[in-house]
C-alpha positions in Angstrom: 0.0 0.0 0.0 1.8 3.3 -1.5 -0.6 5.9 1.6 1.7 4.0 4.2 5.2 4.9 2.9 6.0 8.7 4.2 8.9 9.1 2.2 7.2 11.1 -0.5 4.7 12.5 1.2 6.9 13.9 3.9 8.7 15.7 0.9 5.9 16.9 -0.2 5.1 18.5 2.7 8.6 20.0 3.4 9.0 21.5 0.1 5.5 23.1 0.0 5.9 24.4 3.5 9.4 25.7 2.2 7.9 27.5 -0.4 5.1 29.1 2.1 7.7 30.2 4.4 10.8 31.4 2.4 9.0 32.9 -1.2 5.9 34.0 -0.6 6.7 36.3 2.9 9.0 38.5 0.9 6.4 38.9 -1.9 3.2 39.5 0.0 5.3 41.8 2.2 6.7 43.9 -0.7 3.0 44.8 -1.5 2.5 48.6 -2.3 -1.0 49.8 -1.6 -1.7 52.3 -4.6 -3.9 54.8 -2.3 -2.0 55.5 0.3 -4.4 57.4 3.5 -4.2 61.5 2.7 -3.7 63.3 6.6 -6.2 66.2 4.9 -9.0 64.3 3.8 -9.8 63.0 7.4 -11.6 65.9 8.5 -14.9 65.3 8.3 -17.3 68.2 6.4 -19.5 70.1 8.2 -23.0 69.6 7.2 -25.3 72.2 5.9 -28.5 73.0 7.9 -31.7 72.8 5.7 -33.6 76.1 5.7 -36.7 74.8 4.5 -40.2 75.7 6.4 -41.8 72.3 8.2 -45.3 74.4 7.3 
């Protein structure tokens, strides 16, 4: 029965969790977010008050 022999299975496994931790860190990290946050658009506008008659 091939399942019971680790041999491949455990390479396998080492290589894919070699690749998860030594390729794909540096590349999710290098990630640039195109809009970075502007300090001057976090002021929130006044609203306008309505000067409409409620009669």
């Amino acid at each position: 029965m091939p399942q019971l022999n680790p041999l491949p299975w455990f390479a396998i496994l080492f290589y894919s969790w070699l690749i998860f931790l030594l390729i794909l860190p540096p590349k999710v990290l290098a990630h640039n977010f195109p809009n970075e946050p502007n300090p001057e658009a976090t002021e929130t506008p006044k609203p306008q008050t309505w000067l409409w008659p409620w009669h």
